[in-house]
GUTIDO-808833 format. One record per residue: y, z, x of N, C-alpha, C in turn. Coordinates in steps of 0.05 Angstrom, whole numbers, plus 5000, padded with zeros to 4 digits. Layout:
BEGIN
YZXYZXYZX ...
//
This chain:
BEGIN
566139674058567939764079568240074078 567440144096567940534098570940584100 570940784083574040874089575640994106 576841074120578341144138579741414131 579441654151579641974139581241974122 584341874116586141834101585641724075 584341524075583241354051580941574043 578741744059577941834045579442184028 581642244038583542414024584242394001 585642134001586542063979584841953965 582641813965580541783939578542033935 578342223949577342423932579742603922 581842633919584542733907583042743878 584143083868583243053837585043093818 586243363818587743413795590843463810 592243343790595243443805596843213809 598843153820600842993822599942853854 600142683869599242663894601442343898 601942303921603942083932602142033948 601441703956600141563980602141463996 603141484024604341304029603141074044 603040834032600940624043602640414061 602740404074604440194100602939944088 603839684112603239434100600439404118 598139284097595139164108593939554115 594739704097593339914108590940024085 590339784059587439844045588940004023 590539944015591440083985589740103963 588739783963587539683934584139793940 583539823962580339903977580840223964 583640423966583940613968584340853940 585340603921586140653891582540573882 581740343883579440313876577540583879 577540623910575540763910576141113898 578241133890579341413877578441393848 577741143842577241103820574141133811 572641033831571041173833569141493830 571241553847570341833850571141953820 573441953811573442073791571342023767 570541823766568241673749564841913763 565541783786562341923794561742143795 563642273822563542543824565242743815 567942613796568342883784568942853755 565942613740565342663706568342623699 569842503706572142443686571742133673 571442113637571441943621572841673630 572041463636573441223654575541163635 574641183596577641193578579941343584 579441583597581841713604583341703627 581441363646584441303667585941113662 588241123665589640883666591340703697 590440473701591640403727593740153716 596540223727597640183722600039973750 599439653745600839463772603739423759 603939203777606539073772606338753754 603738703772602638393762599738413746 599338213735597638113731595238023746 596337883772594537813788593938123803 595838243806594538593815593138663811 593538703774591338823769589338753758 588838433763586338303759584038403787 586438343815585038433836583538803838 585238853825584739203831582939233804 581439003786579439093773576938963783 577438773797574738613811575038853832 575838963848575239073872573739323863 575339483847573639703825570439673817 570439463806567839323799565339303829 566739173849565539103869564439373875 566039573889564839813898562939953867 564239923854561940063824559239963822 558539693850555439513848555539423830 558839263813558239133803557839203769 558239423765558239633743561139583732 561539593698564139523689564639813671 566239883670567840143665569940033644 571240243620572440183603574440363618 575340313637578140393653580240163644 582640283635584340143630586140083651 586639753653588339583672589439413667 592839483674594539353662597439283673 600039163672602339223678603939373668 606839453673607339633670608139563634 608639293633611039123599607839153591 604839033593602638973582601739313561 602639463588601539713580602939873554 605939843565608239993545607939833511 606939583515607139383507604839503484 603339533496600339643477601439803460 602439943473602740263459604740163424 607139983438608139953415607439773397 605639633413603839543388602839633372 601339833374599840013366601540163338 604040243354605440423331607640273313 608139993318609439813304608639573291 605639593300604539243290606039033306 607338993328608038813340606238633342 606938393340605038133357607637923373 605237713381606937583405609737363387 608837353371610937313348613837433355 612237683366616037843356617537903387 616437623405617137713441619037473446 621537513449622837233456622437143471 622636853481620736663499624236633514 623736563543626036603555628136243539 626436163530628235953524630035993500 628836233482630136363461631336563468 632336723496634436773501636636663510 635336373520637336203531639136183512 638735933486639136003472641136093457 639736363453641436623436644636683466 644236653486646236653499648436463501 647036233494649335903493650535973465 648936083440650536073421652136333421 651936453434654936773440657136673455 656236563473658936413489660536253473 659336053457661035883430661936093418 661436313409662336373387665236403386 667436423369669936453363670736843372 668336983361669937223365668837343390 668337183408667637233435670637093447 671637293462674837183467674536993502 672736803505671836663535673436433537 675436423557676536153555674636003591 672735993590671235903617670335633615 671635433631670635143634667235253658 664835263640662835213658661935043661 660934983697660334793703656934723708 655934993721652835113709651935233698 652335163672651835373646648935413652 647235343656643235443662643635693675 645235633703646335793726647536133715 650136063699651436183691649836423665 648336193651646636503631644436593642 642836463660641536623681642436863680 644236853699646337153718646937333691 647937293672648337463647646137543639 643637423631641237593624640637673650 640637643675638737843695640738123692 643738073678645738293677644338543658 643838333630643238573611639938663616 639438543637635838643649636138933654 638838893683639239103700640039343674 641439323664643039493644641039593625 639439493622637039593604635139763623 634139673641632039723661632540043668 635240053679636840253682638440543666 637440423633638440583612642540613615 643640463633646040423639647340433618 649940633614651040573588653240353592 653840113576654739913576657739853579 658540183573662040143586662740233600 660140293631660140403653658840163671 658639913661657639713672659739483688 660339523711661739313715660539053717 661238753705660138503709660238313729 660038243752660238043769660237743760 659037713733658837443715661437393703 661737543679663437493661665637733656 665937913668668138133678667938333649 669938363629670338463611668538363588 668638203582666538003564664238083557 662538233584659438253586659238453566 660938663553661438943535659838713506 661638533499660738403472659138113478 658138043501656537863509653838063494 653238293504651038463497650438503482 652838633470652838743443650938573414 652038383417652838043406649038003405 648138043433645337943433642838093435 644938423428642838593422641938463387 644738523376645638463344643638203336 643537953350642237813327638837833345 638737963362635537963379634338173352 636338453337635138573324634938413297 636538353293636238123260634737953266 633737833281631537683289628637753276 628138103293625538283288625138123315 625938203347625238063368625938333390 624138243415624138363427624438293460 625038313476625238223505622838433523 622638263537621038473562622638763571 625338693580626238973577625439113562 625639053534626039243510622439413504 621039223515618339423520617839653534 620139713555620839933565621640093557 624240023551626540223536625240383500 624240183495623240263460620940463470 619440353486617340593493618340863493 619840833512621141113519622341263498 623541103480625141233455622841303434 621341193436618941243414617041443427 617041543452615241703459617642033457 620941943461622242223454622842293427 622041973404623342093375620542283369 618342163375615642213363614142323389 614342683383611242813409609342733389 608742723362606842703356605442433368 606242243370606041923381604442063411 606942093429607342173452604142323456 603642633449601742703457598442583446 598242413434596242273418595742023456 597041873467597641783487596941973514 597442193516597742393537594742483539 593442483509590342603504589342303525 589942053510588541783519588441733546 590441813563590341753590591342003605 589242093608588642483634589942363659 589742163665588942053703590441853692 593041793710594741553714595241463751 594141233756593741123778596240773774 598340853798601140733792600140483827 600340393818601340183849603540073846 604440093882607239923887609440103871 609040423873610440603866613540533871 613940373901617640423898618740133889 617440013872618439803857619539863838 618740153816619040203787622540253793 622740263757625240293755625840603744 627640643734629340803720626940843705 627340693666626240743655622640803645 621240613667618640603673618240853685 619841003696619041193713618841423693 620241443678621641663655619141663624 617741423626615841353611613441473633 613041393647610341593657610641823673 612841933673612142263671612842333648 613542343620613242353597609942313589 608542143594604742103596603842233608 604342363637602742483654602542793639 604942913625605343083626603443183599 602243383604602943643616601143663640 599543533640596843603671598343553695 599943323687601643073716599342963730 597242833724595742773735596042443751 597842493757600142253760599442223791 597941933797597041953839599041583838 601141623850603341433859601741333890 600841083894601440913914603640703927 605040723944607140523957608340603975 610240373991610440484018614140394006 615940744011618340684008619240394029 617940364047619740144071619639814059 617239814031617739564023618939553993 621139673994621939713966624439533966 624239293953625839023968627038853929 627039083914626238923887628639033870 630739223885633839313873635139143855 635438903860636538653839635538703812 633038723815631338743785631239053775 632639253793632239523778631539703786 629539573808627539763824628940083839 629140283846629940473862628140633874 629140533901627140663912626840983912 629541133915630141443909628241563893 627441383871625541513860622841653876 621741443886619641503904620941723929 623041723938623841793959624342163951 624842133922624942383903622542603900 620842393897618142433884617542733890 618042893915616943113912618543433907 621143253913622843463888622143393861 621543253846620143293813617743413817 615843353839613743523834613143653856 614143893863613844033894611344083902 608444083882606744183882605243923893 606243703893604143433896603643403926 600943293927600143293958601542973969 601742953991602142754006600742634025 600442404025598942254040599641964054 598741994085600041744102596641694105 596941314098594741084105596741034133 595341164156596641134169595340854200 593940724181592240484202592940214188 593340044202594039784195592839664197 590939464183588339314188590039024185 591838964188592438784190594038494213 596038624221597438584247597038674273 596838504290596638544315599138614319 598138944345600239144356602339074364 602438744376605938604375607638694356 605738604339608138574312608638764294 605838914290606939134285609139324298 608339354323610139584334613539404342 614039084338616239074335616339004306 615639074287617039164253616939414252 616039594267616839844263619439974280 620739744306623039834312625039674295 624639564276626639484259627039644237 624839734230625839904201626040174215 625440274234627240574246629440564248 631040404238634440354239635340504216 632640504183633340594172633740864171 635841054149635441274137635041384128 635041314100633441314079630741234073 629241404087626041364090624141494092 621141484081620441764109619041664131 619741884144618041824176615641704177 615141534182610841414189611241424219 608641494228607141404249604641184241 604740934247603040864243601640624266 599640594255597740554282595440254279 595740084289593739844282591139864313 589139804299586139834315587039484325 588339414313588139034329588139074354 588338864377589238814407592538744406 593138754437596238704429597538424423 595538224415595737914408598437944428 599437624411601737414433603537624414 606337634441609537824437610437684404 611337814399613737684376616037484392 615837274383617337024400620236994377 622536964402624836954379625336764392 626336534377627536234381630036164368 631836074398634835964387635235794384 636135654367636435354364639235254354 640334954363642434924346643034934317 642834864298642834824271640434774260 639934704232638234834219635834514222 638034314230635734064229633934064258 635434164279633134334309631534514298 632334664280630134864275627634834264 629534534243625634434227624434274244 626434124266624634084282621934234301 623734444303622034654328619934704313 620234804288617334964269615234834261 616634544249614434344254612634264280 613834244301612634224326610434434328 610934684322609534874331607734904307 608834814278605834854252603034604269 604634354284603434104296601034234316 602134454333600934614358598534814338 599335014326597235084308594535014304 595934814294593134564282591634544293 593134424314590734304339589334584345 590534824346589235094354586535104341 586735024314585135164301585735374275 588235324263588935494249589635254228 588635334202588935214173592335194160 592134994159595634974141595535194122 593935214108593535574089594135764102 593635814127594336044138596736074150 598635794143601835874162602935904138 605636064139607136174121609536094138 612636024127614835964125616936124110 617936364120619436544096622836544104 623836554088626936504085627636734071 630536724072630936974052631636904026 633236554021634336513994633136233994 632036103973630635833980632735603980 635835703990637535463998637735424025 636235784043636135634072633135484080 631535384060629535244070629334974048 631934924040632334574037631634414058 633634404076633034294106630534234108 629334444117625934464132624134274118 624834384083623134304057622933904063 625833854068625633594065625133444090 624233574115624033424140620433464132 619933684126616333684120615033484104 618033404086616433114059616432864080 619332924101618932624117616932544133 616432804148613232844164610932834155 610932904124607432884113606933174127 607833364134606833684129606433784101 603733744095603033824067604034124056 606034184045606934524036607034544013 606234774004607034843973609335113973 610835103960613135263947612635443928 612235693932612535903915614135883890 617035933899619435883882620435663884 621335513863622535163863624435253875 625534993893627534963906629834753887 632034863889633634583861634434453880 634934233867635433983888639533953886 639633993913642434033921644633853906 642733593893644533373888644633303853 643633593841643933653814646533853811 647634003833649734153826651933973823 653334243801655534103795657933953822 657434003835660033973862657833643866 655833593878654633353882655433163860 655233313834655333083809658732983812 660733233817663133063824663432933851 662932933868662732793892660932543881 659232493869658032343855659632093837 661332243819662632133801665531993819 666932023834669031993854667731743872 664131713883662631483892663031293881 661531283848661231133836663731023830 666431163825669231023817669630823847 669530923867670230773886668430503899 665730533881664830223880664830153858 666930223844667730013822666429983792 664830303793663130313772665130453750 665530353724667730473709667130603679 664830743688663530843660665731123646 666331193627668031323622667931693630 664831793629663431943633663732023661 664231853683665731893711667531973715 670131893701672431933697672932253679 670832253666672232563653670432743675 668532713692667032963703669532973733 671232783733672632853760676232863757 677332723727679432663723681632923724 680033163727682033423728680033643754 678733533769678233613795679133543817 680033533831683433743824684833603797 686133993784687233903765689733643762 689733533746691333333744693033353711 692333513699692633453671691833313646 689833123655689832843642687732913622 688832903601687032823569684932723569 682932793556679832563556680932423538 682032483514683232353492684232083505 685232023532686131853541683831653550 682231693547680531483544678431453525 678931323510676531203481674431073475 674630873506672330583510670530753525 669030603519666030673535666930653566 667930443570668730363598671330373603 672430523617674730753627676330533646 678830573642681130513660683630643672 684230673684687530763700688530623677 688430383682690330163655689830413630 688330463616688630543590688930803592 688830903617690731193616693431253622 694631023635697830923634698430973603 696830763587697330623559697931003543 696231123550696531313526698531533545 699331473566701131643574704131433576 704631243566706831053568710131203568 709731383559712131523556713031793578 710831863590711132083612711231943638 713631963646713331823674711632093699 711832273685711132443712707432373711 706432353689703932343684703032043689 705031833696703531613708704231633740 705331823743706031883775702332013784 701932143766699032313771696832043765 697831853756695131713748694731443768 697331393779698131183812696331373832 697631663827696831753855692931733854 692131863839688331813835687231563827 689231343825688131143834688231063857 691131033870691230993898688031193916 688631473911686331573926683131423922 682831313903679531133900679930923923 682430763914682230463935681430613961 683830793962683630953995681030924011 679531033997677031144005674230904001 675030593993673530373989672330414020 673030374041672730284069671730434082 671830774071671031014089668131094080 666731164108664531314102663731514086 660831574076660531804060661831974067 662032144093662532354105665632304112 666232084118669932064115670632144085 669431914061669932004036670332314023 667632374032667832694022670232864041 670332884058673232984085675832854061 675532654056678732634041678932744010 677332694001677332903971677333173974 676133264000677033564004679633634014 680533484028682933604046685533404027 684933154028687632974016688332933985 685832913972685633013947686033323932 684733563952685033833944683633933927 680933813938678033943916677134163937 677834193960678134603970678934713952 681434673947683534793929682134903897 681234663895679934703862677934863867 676234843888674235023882673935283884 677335363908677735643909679235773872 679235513868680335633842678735713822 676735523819674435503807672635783803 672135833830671036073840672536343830 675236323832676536593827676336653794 677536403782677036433753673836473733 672036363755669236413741667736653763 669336823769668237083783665537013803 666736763817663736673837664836803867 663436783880664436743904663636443922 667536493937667636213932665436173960 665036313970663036174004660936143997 660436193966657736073952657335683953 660335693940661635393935661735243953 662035313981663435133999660435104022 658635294016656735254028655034964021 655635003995653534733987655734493992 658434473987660234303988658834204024 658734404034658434394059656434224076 654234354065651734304072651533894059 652433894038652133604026654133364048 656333504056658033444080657433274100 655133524111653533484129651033364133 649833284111648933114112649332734109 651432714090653532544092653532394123 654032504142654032414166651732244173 649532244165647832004170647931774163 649631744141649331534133652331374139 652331104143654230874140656130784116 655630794096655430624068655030814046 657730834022655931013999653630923984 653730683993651030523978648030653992 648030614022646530824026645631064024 647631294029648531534008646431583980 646831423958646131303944642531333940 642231163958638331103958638431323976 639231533987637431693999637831963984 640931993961639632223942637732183926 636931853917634831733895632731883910 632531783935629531803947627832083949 630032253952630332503961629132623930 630832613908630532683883627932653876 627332333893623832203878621932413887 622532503922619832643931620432903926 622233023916621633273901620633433886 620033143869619633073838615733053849 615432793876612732843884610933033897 612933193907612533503916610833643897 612833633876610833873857609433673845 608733473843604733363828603933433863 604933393884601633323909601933663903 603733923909602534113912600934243895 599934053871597534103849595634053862 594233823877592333763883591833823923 593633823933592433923954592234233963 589934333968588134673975589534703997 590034544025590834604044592934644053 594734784048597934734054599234964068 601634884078602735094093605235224069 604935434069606335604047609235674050 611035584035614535534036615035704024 615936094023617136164011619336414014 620536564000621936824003621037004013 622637144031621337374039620137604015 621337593984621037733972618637563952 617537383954615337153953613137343958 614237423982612137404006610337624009 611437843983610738103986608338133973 606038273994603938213984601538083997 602637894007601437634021600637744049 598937574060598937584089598137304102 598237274135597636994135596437034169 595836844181595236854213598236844224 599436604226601836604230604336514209 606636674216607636674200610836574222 612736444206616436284217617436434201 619636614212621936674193624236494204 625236394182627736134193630336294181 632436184206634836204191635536554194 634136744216635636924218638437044224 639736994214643036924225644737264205 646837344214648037454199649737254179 650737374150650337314134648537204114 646237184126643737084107641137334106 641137384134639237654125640837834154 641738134152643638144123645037924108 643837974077645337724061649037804066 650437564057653237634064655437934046 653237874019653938073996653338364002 651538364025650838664024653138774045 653938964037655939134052656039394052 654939454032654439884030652639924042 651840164056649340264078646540194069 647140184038644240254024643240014022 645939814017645139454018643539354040 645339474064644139384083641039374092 640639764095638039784090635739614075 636339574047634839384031634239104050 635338974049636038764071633138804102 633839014111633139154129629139034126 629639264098626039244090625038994092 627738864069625638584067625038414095 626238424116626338344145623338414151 622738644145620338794146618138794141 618138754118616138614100615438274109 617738194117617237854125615037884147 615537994166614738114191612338204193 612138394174609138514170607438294152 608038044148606137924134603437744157 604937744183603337634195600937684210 598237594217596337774231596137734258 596337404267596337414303598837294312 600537134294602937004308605437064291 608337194305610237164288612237034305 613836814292616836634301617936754286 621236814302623636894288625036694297 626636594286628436444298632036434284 633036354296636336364291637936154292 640036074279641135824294644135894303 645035734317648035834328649935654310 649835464289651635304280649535234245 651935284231650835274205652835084178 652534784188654834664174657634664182 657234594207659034584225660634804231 660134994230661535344233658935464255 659935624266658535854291657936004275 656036134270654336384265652936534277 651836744283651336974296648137014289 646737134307644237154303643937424274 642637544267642237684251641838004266 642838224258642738524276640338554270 637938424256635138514262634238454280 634738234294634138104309634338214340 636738364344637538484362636638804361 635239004336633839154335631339144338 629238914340627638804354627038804373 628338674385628738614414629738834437 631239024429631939274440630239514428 628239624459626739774455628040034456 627440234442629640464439627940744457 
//
């Protein structure tokens, strides 16, 4: 493939600091490769002294086969790597590390369940998804590491005050260990390259030429580690396009890149300013969506495609019309001529493509899932709605009784029941003396009989409203620093499905069934090649497809509901963007007007789209 005047700029680029800005499908990896080249061929630089430096693995597997390809096939001792693989080396190198000394995420798990037990951890928190819950605490001390953040400048959204000796606690036995985290391959780098220039410039000799992709993904400290390497030549050539910098959760800043030429005023710049990917529809409506932003720089950019079919936006009632409509139209595809491989399905969080996920298992639309989807009827709120079922057909295992006997609080002792098989009667017995506490144990019995005769969807309506499991869960939420429209969504959504059915016994066989083909989901998406691809917009980055569904554009979901500062939004913004730009001849947007029985609003991308400026 010949390169394009731009592409050929930036791969003959030699000495000096230089920024690409590469839009989406505009030949990055064609563009780094072939720079790589040149320096090899025509300007005699030692292939030991480059280093290319991804995000992934599969990156930079691709960006060494493509290297290879244009080389005829010729293999070069150019080093290719990620950014933890690379830092990773180094301290290997100067510590003797092996894989011995890398905690395995299940040994942070772990090391985090045993900090929360501990006594001089002051936590009084009834959790109800502890998996859930130390999740969110390590992606905390990710950010806080990633970031070089000092720790009593950190506010916690998990565990509030706590997170100060949650850290502390798992720095302390990660070091008595002799262990290390993926963060910590960052951060130690960096400290070992400012205790030791001697280290430092021994590294700086090894790699003259540093070649970075997906520049506005890095973080803080990754960034601070290779201009510390580049230096003193800066032979430092950054590829990425600020507009897909969608990866802030994990650290990423884009400022950096947006910085880039105040640290080095002297560096050239460069716009890949052709899109070999998208037809001029769709490009030129994802480019009136991300001109909303400010924080950017300007592109002009330009696709050689034709102006294929408009960008089509579709309204629909709720989310079970919507999997109708997309299915219909993956059905129309087909018959076109287009491969289930080539359709893509992107969401912004994989709880708005439950729905879709499970009308595609009913249809036999063969899909595979990027990111697992958890099954709605493992959370804790299903397991008590669950446990409240089972009491009211008469199932009396004791284990029911304690997951619901203080949802809503009630007071009641587990101590109060001993037998395997649980009674009202034997919780009278050990309350015989409190009349107010057999007043609480009439009333949650009376509420089971209540509810013998009523539908799933009646049942669940009276534990929320007559029972006062709203109540609990706004409580729930306040005390475990959630938010509660997290809670009530799923409360919600389970609600709503409830309504199909007659009978909790039916209820019943259709979470079994549901649970079974989830479970058969992931063995068929082992064995079938052909499938239509279910994932995140931030999945998605990377990818491209013929046609591509964004579902579920609504405000509060993309913009997510959490984002509210300018800069949030923007983020938000990109990833809209990036969804958008994945497609090559067809893009669906679509929206719904009702989301679990509530009105919702299309999404303001949607309407920046659509309004030509």
């Amino acid at each position: 493939m010949r390169l394009n005047m731009a592409q050929q700029k930036a791969a003959r680029h030699f000495k000096g600091p230089c920024m690409v800005l590469a839009g989406p499908g505009s030949g990055k990896t064609l563009t780094i490769a072939s720079r790589i080249k040149c320096l090899i061929k025509e300007y005699k630089v030692r292939p030991e002294e480059i280093l290319v430096i991804t995000f992934t693995r599969a990156a930079s597997y691709e960006m060494q086969q493509r290297t290879k390809s244009i080389m005829d096939g010729a293999g070069y001792p150019v080093t290719f790597g990620t950014f933890h693989g690379v830092y990773y080396g180094i301290l290997k190198w100067a510590y003797g590390l092996t894989s011995a000394n890398i905690l395995t995420e299940e040994e942070k798990y772990q090391m985090i369940r045993q900090i929360l037990d501990s006594p001089d951890l002051e936590m009084d928190m009834d959790i109800q998804d502890e998996q859930d819950y130390i999740r969110d605490i390590l992606s905390e001390i990710s950010r806080v590491k990633n970031n070089g953040i000092d720790i009593h400048a950190w506010k916690s959204e998990t565990c509030g005050e706590s997170f100060g000796g949650v850290f502390k606690m798992y720095e302390a036995v990660r070091k008595k260990r002799r262990k290390i985290d993926f963060d910590d391959m960052l951060v130690l780098c960096l400290d070992l390259f400012r205790r030791r220039p001697d280290i430092l410039e021994k590294w700086q000799k090894r790699f003259r030429f540093i070649l970075v992709d997906e520049f506005q993904d890095v973080n803080r400290v990754q960034y601070e580690v290779l201009k510390l390497l580049a230096f003193p030549e800066n032979n430092l050539f950054v590829v990425g396009d600020d507009d897909q910098s969608i990866y802030e959760f994990r650290g990423a800043s884009p400022e950096i890149m947006l910085r880039f030429k105040e640290q080095y005023p002297d560096a050239e710049q460069i716009l890949l300013d052709i899109n070999y990917r998208s037809s001029s529809n769709i490009l030129n409506g994802a480019l009136r969506v991300i001109e909303h932003n400010h924080s950017r720089y300007r592109k002009k950019i330009v696709t050689e495609k034709e102006s294929g079919d408009c960008v089509h936006v579709q309204e629909l009632k709720n989310a079970g019309e919507e999997g109708r409509y997309v299915i219909d139209e993956i059905r129309k595809l087909i018959k076109g001529g287009i491969a289930f491989s080539q359709i893509a399905v992107l969401y912004r969080t994989n709880i708005d493509a439950r729905v879709l996920a499970g009308m595609m298992m009913e249809e036999k639309i063969p899909f595979r899932m990027k990111e697992y989807i958890s099954n709605i009827y493992d959370h804790f709120i299903a397991r008590n709605i669950k446990s409240y079922f089972y009491l009211i057909l008469g199932r009396r295992d004791r284990r029911y009784f304690f997951d619901i006997m203080n949802c809503p609080k009630r007071y009641i002792s587990r101590e109060s029941l001993e037998k395997t098989e649980g009674s009202f009667e034997e919780m009278r017995r050990f309350y015989c003396d409190k009349d107010w506490m057999q007043d609480r144990i009439d009333q949650f019995e009376w509420d089971i009989q209540m509810m013998e005769q009523k539908t799933p969807f009646a049942a669940i309506r009276y534990i929320r409203k007559r029972i006062g499991y709203d109540e609990y869960l706004k409580e729930y939420a306040k005390s475990h620093r959630m938010n509660e429209e997290d809670l009530f969504e799923i409360l919600s959504e389970i609600e709503e499905k409830a309504k199909e059915f007659r009978t909790i016994e039916e209820w019943f066989d259709y979470v079994e069934q549901y649970t079974m083909a989830l479970k058969m989901q992931k063995e068929k998406e082992k064995k079938v090649q052909d499938a239509v691809s279910l994932m995140t917009m931030h999945g998605a980055k990377g990818l491209e497809f013929d046609a591509v569904f964004m579902i579920q554009s609504n405000e509060g979901i993309i913009p997510y509901k959490k984002a509210k500062m300018d800069e949030e939004i923007e983020e938000e913004r990109r990833m809209f963007y990036v969804g958008m730009t994945r497609a090559r001849q067809k893009l669906v947007i679509s929206y719904i007007k009702e989301k679990n029985g509530k009105a919702v609003e299309p999404s303001r991308f949607v309407s920046e789209l659509l309004v030509r400026s």
